[in-house]
C-alpha positions as CSV (number, residue, x, y, z in Angstrom):
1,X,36.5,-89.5,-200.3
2,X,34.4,-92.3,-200.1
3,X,31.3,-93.4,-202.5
4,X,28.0,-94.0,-200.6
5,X,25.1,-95.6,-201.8
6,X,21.8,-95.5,-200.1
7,X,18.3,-95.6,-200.5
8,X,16.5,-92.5,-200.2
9,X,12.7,-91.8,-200.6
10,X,12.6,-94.9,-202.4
11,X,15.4,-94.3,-204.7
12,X,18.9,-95.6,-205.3
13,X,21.1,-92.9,-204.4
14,X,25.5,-92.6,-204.3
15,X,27.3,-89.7,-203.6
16,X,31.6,-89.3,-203.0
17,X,31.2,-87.7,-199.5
18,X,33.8,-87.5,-197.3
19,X,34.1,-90.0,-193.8
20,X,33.5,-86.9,-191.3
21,X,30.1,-85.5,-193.3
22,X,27.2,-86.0,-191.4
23,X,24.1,-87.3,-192.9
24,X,22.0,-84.3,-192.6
25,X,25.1,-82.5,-195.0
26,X,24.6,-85.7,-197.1
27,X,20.7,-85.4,-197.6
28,X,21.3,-81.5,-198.2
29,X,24.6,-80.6,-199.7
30,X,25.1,-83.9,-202.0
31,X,21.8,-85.4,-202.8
32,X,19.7,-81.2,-203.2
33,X,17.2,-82.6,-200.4
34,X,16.9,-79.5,-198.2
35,X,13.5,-80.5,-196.1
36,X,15.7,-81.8,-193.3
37,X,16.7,-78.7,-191.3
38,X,19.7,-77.6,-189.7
39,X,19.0,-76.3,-186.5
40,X,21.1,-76.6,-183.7
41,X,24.0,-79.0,-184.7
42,X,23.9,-80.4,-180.9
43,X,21.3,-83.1,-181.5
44,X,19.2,-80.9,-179.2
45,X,16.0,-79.7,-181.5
46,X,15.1,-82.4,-183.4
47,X,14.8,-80.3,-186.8
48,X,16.8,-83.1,-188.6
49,X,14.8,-86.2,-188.3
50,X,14.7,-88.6,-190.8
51,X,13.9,-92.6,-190.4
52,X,16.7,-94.5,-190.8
53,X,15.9,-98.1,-191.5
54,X,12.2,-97.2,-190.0
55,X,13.6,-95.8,-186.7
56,X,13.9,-91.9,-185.9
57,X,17.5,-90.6,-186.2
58,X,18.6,-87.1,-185.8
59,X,20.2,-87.1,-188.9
60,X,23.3,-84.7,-187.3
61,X,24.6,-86.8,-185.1
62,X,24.9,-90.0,-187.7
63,X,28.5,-90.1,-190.5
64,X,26.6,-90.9,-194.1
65,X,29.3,-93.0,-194.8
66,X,28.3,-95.6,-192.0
67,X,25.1,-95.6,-193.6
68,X,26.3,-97.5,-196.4
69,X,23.1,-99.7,-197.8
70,X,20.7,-98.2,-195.6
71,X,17.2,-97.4,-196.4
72,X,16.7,-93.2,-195.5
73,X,13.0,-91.7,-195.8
74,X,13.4,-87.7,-195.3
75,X,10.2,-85.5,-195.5
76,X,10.5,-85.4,-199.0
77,X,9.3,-88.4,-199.0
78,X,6.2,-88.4,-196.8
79,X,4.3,-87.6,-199.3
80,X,1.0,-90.0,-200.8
81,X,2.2,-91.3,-204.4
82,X,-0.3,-89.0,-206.2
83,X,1.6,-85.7,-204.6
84,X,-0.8,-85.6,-201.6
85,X,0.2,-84.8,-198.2
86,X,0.6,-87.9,-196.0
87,X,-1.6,-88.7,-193.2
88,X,0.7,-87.5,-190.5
89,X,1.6,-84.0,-193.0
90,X,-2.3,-83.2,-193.3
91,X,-3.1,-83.2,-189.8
92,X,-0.7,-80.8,-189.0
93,X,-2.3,-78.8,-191.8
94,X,-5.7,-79.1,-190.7
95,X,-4.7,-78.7,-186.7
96,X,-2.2,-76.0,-187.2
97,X,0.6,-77.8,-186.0
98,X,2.8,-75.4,-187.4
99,X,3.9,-71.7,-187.6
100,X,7.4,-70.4,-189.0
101,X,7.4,-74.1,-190.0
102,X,11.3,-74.7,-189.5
103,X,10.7,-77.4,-187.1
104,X,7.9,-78.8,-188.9
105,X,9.7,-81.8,-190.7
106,X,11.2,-83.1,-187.9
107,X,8.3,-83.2,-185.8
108,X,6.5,-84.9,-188.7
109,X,9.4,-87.4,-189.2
110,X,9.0,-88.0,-185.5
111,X,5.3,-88.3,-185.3
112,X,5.5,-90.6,-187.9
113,X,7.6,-92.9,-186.4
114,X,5.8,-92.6,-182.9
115,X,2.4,-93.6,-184.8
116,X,4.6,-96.7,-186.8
117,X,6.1,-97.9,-183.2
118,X,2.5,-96.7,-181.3
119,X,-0.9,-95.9,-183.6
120,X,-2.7,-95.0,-181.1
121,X,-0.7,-93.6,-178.8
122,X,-2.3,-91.5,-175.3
123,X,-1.4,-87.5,-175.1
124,X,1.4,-88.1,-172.4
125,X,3.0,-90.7,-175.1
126,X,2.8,-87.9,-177.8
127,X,4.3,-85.4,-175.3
128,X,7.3,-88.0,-174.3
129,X,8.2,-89.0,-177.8
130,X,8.3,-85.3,-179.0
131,X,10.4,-84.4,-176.1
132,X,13.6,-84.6,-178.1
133,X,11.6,-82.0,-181.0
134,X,11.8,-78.0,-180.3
135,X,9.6,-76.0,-181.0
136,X,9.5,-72.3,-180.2
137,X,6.3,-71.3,-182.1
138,X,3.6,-73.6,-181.1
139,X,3.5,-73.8,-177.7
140,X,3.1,-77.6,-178.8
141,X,-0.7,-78.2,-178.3
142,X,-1.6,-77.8,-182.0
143,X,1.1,-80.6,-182.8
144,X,0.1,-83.1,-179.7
145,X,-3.4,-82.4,-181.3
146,X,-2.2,-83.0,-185.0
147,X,-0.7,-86.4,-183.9
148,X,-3.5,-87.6,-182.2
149,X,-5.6,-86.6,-184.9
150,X,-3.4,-88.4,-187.5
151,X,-4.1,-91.6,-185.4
152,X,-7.8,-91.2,-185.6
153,X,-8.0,-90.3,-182.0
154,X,-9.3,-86.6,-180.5
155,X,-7.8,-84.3,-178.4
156,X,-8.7,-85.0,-174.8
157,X,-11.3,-82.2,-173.8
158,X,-9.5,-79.7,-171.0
159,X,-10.9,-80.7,-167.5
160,X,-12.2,-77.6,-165.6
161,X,-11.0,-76.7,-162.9
């Protein structure tokens, strides 16, 4: 067993974890933060997103242990300091960029990295970034939408044909 100290959210964290133990197990089984899903345990779907160090990781495919001193932001933590939803969380409210919800964190911890690296990013950027995100409610317009909307732009108006 090895002792691991991070930041998470903000907040000093250590737990005895053992060298195989995935961060997503980490965040869920060791420190009670169970907003990042499980989904696929491929690295396919994208429900396990967190920022690590201010980049987008799929947190099941990273060992806590090599995270030793690093700064983790999870969906708990999105949140505005009063309790508020955060900018990128609110437009997928108000766009209904969600449905069973299950993907729902790690498209926002995804989008909110997108709009950090790109805030004002065009609907084929959106599209691209999200790629590596599944989602089998949405059909994905409502979430393109949401991100584009959380970066003060519109959604394109459909040409017709």
């Amino acid at each position: 067993m090895t002792k691991v100290t991070m930041t998470v959210n903000g907040k000093s964290v250590s737990a005895e974890t053992e060298g195989r133990t995935l961060l997503v197990q980490y965040l869920r089984e060791g420190l009670g933060l169970t907003g990042t899903h499980v989904g696929c345990d491929t690295s396919q779907c994208g429900a396990c997103v967190v920022h690590v160090d201010g980049k987008a990781v799929k947190s099941c495919t990273v060992f806590a242990a090599d995270l030793q001193g690093a700064d983790v932001r999870t969906i708990e933590g999105m949140a505005n300091a009063d309790g508020s939803l955060g900018v990128v969380q609110q437009a997928f409210q108000d766009h209904h960029g969600l449905q069973c919800g299950f993907c729902t964190p790690g498209m926002v911890m995804a989008s909110a990295a997108l709009l950090a690296e790109n805030p004002k990013p065009t609907e084929a950027e959106v599209r691209h970034y999200l790629e590596g995100n599944i989602c089998r409610c949405t059909g994905y317009h409502n979430i393109v939408k949401a991100v584009l909307a959380a970066s003060g732009q519109d959604m394109p108006a459909v040409a017709a044909e």
